[in-house]
C-alpha positions in Angstrom: 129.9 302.0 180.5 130.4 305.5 179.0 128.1 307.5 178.1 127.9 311.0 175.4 125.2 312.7 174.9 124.8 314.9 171.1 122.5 316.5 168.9 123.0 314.3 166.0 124.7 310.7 165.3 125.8 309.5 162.3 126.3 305.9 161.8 128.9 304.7 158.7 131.7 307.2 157.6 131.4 306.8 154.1 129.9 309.7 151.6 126.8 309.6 152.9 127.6 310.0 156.7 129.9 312.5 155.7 127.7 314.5 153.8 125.7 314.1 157.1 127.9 315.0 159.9 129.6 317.8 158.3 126.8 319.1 157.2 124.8 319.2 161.0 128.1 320.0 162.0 128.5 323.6 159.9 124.8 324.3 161.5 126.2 324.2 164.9 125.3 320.8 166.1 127.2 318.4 167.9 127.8 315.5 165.9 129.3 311.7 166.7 130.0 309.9 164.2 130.1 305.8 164.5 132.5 303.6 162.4 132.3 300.0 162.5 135.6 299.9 160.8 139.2 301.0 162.2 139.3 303.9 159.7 136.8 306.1 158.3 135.8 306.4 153.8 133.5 303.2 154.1 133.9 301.2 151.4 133.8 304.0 148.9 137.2 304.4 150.2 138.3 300.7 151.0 136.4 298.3 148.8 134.9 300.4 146.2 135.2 302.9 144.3 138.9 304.5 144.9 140.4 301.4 144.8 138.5 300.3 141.6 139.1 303.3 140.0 142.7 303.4 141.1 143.3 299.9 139.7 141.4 300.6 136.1 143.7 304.0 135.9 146.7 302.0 136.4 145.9 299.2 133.7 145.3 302.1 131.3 148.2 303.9 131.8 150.1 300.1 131.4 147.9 299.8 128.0 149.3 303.3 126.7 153.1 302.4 127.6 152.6 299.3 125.8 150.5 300.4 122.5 153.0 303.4 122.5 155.7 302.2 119.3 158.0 304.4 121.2 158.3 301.4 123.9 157.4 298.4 121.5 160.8 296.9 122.3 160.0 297.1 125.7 158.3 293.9 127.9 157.3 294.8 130.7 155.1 292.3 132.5 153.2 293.4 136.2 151.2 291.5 138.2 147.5 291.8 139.6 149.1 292.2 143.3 151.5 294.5 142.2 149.0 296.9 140.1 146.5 296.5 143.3 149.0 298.2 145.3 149.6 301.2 143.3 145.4 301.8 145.2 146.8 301.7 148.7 148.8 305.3 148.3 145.5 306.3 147.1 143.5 305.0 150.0 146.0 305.8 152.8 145.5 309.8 151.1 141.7 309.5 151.4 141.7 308.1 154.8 144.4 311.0 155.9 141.9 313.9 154.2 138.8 312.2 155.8 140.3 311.9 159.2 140.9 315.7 159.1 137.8 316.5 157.8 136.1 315.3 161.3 139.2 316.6 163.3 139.0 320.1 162.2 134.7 320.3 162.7 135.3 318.8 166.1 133.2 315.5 165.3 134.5 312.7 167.5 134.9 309.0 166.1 134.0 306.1 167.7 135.2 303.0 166.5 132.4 299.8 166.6 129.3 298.6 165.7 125.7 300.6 166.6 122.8 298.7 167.7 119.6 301.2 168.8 118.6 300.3 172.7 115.8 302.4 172.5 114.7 305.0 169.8 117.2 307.8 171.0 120.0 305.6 172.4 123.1 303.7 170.8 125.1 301.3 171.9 128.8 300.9 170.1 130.5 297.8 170.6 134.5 298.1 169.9 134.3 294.2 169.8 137.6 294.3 171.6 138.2 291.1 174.2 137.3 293.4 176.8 134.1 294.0 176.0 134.3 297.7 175.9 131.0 299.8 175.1 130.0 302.9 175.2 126.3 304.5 174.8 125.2 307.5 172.9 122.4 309.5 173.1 120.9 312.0 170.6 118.1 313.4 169.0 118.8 312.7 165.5 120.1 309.6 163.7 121.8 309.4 160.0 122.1 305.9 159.2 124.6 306.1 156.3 125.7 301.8 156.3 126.3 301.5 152.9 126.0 298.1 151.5 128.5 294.8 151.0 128.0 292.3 148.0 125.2 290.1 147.5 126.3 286.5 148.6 123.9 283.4 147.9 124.0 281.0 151.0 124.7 278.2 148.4 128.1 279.7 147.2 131.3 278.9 148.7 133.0 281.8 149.5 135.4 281.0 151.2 137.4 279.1 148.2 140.3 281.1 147.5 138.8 281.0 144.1 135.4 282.2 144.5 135.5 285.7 144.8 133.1 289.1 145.0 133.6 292.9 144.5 135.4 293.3 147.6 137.5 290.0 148.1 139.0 290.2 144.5 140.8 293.4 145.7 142.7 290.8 147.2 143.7 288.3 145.0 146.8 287.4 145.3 148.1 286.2 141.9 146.9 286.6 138.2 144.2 284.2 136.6 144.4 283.2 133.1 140.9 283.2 133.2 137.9 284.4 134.5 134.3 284.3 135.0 131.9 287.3 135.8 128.6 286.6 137.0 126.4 289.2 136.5 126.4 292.0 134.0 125.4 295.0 135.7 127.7 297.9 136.8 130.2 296.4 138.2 130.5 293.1 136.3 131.0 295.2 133.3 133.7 296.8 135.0 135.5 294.2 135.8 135.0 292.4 132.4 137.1 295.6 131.0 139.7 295.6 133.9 140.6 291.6 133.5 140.2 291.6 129.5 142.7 295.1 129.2 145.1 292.9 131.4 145.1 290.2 128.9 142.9 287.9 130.7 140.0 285.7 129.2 136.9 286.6 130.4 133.1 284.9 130.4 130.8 287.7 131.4 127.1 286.0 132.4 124.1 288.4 132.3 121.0 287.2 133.6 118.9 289.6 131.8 118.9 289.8 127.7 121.2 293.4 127.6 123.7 295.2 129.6 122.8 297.5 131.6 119.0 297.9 130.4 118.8 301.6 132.2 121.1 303.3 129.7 120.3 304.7 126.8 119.9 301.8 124.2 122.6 303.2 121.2 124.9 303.7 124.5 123.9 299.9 125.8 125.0 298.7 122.1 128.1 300.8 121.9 129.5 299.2 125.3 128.4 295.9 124.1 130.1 296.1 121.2 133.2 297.1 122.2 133.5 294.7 125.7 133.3 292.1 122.1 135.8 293.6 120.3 138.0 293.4 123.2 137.8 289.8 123.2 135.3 289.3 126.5 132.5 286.8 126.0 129.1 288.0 126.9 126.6 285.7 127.6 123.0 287.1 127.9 119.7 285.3 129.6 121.5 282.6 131.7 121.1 282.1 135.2 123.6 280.4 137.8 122.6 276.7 138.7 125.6 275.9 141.5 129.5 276.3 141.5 131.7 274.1 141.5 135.3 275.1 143.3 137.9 272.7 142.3 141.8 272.9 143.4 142.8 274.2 140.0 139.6 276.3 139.3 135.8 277.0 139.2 133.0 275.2 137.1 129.7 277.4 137.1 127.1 275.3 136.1 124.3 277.2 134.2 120.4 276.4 134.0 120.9 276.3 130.2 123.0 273.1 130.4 126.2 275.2 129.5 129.4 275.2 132.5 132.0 277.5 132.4 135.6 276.7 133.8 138.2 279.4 134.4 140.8 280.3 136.9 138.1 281.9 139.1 134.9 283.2 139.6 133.9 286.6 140.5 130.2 286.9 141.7 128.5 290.5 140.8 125.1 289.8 140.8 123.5 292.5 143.2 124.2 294.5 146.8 122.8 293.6 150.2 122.9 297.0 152.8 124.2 296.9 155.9 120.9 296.7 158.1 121.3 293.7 160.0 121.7 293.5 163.4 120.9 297.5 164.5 118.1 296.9 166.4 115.7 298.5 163.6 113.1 296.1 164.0 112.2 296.5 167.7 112.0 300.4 166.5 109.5 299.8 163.6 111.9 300.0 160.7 112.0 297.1 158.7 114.7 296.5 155.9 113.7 294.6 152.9 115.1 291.3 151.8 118.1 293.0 150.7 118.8 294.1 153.5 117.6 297.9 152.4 115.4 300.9 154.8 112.5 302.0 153.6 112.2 305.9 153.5 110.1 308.8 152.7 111.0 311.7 150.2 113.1 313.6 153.0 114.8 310.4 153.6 113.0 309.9 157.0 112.4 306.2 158.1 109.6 304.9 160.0 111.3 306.9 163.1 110.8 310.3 161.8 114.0 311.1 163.6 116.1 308.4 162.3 117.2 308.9 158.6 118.7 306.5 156.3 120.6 307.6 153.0 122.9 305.8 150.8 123.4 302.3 149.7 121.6 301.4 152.2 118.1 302.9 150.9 119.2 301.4 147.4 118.5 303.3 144.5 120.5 305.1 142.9 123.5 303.6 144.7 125.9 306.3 143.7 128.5 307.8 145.9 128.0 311.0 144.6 124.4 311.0 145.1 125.3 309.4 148.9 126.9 312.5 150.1 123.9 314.3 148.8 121.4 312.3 150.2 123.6 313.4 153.6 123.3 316.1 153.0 119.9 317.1 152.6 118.8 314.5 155.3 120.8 316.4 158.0 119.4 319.7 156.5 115.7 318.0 157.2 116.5 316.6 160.2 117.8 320.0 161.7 115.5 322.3 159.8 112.5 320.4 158.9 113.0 320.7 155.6 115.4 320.4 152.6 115.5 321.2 148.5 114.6 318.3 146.6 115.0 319.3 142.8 119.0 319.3 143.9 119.0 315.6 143.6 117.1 315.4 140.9 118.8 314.1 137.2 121.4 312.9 139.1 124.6 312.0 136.7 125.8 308.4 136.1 129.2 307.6 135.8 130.4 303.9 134.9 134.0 303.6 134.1 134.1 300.8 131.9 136.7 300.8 128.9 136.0 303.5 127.6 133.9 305.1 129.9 129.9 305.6 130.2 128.5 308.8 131.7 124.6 309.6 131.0 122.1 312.3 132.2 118.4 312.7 132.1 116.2 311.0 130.0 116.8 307.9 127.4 115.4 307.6 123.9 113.0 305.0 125.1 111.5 306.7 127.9 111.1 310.0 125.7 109.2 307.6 122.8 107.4 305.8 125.7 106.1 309.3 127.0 105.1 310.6 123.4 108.0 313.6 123.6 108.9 315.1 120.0 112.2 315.0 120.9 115.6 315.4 118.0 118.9 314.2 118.8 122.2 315.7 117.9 125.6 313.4 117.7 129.1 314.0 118.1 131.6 311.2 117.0 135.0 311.5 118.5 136.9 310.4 116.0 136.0 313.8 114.7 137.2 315.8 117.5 141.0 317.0 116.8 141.5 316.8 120.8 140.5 312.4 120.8 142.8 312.7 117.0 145.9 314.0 118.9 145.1 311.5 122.1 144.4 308.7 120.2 141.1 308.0 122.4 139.0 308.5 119.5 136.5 305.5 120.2 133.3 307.0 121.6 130.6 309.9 121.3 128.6 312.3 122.5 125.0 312.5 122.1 122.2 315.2 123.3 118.5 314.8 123.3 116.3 317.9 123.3 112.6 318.8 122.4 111.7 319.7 118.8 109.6 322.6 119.8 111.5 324.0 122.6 115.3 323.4 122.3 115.4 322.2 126.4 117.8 319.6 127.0 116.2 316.9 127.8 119.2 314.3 127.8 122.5 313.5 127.5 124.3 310.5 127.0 128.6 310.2 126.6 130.1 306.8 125.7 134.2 307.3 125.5 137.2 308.6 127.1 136.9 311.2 130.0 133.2 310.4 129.3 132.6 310.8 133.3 133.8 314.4 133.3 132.4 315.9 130.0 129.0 314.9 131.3 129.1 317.8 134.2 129.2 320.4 131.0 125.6 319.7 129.9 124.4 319.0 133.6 125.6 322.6 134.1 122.9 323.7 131.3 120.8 321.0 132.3 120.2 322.6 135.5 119.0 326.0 134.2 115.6 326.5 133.9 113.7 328.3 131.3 115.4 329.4 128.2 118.7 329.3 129.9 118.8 325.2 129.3 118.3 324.8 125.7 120.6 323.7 122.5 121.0 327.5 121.5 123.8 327.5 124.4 126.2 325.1 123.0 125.5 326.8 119.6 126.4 330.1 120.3 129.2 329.3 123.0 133.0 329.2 122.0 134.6 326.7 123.1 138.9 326.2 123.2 140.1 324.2 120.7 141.0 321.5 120.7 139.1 320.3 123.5 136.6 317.2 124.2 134.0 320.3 125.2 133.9 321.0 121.5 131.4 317.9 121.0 128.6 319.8 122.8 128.7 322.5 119.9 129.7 319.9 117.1 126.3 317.7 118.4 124.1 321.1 119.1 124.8 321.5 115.4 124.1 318.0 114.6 120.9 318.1 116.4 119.9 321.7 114.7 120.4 320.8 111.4 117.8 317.8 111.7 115.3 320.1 112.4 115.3 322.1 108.9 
């Protein structure tokens, strides 16, 4: 059996073990990084994210073309296959970057699954026929696993019909129908990816809103307008059984009500990729989902073993993964790291339109007893969203009464994920260098989206007086 020795292993190659290893890497270390799968991006690359987003880009693009009275006379139909291959260019360049990325800080790759022997030993396992293994020992561990969906041992899913975040990137044909179980971030997704491709759609929530940890005018907004599109929301109802048929899927609900489409695609919650690591014999015990406890530096119940990303939970975000890499490596090599960078970290969910929010809610602020004012910005006033035509949507800032300090922001619209970063820029300020005065008294280009910072500082201003 081979054997390496290195300073530091990383185990999973998505943003979080790449945050890791090229960060350990830059400080000298040498690094190994394990991949259970034959490429490296984890399913932020494979499953996730890129190919999501690739696929929502795509539809909208196929929306403008076909709302566009230039082309009215035009019928152009496409597929679900043949829009989910306009991802794979997209995947096959973030696999090529990623790949170099590890080349060119002389981190080797080894291909397999990583169960712990002992508390500073490895043991990959290609799975190849031929057994091959190989052992690696280090001082450090990174355990960046990421997470797969939830699935309930009483669902069938393997009917071609039953499907879940990662399986429906692989559906090979285009339902007429379909139902979405679960309502949080990525059920809502999909509801606007089917229903902008003309599909019917059934989206079940189990809880009595969407997505409860937005702010609640954004919550409404998106609620709204998944209605006005034509999906059908259905709050407080909980899955009894489903029911796979030849020529569809019946779920049966505890409220008496069954709903039969096409197929069914379940969303309801993420398990992490814990299982069978050899964690328990080491003292580290993942939840029932299948998620590592850690400290604030990200350390689990092995000091030197660290866990970050999906598979810690919370906040689940592949831009707060590759942080969270980050700063563990930083901790595990220095013995310590900065906190307040991760803090008010920026949410991005790219429904239709898209939902970005920052800081703190109007509930929490009322809940804490913070005189707080808001200032709004409606796009349809913006002469940028009037020449795009993406003038559904707004902008909305929360800041203190007394002080002007941002305390929150909160974007519902087009490009929604990308004009947050403008206030977490002031957000991030301290002192009087993070307050409404800096939209005020800043000029922006016109006509831009930016301009609904100043048009909502305004807003906000003129409710004080």
């Amino acid at each position: 059996m081979a054997e390496q020795r290195v300073d530091v292993v990383v185990i999973g190659s998505g943003p979080g073990g790449e945050g890791a290893a090229m960060k350990a890497s830059k400080e000298g270390k040498s690094v190994a990084m394990v991949e259970r799968h034959n490429e490296v991006g984890g399913g932020c690359t494979h499953w996730a994210t890129i190919p999501s987003k690739a696929l929502r880009h795509t539809i909208f693009r196929l929306m403008e073309f076909r709302s566009n009275p230039l082309f009215q006379s035009e019928n152009i139909e496409v597929s679900f296959p043949q829009l989910l291959k306009t991802a794979d260019r997209v995947i096959r360049d973030q696999v090529s970057l990623r790949a170099g990325f590890y080349d060119r800080n002389q981190v080797k790759v080894t291909h397999g699954h990583a169960t712990f022997i002992d508390a500073k030993t490895i043991e990959v396992d290609s799975g190849q026929a031929n057994g091959k293994c190989e052992r690696i020992i280090a001082d450090g561990f990174v355990i960046a696993t990421g997470s797969r969906p939830y699935r309930p041992d009483d669902v069938d899913f393997t009917h071609p019909r039953v499907l879940d975040s990662d399986t429906v990137l692989k559906l090979q044909s285009t339902p007429q129908s379909i139902t979405i179980y679960g309502a949080g971030v990525v059920g809502c997704e999909y509801a606007s990816i089917f229903r902008n491709l003309g599909i019917k759609v059934n989206l079940v929530n189990t809880r009595d809103k969407l997505l409860s940890f937005l702010d609640d005018e954004i919550v409404d907004a998106l609620a709204y307008h998944l209605r006005d599109q034509g999906v059908l929301v259905r709050h407080n109802e909980t899955a009894e059984r489903v029911e796979t048929m030849d020529d569809g899927v019946v779920l049966h609900l505890k409220s008496g009500k069954r709903l039969k489409t096409d197929v069914l695609l379940w969303a309801n919650g993420r398990t992490g990729n814990a299982q069978n690591m050899g964690l328990e014999a080491l003292g580290i015990i993942p939840n029932e989902r299948g998620q590592i406890p850690i400290n604030e530096h990200y350390q689990t119940a092995q000091k030197h073993i660290y866990a970050v990303g999906d598979v810690v939970g919370w906040p689940s975000l592949a831009s707060a993964a590759y942080d969270q890499g980050r700063f563990a490596a930083t901790h595990l090599i220095e013995g310590s790291c900065d906190q307040r960078l991760v803090q008010d970290i920026p949410t991005g969910i790219y429904t239709s339109p898209e939902i970005s929010s920052l800081g703190k809610t109007e509930r929490e602020l009322t809940e804490a007893k913070v005189p707080y004012e808001l200032g709004h910005s409606l796009f349809r006033s913006l002469a940028r969203a009037q020449i795009t035509g993406q003038t559904v949507g707004m902008l909305k800032i929360l800041f203190h009464r007394e002080t002007l300090e941002i305390l929150g922001i909160h974007c519902f619209g087009s490009q929604a994920a990308e004009i947050i970063h403008i206030g977490q820029a002031i957000m991030s300020q301290r002192g009087s260098a993070n307050t409404l005065m800096y939209f005020i008294n800043t000029t922006f280009n016109y006509p831009t989206m930016a301009e609904a910072y100043r048009v909502a500082a305004l807003n906000g201003l003129n409710r004080l007086f």
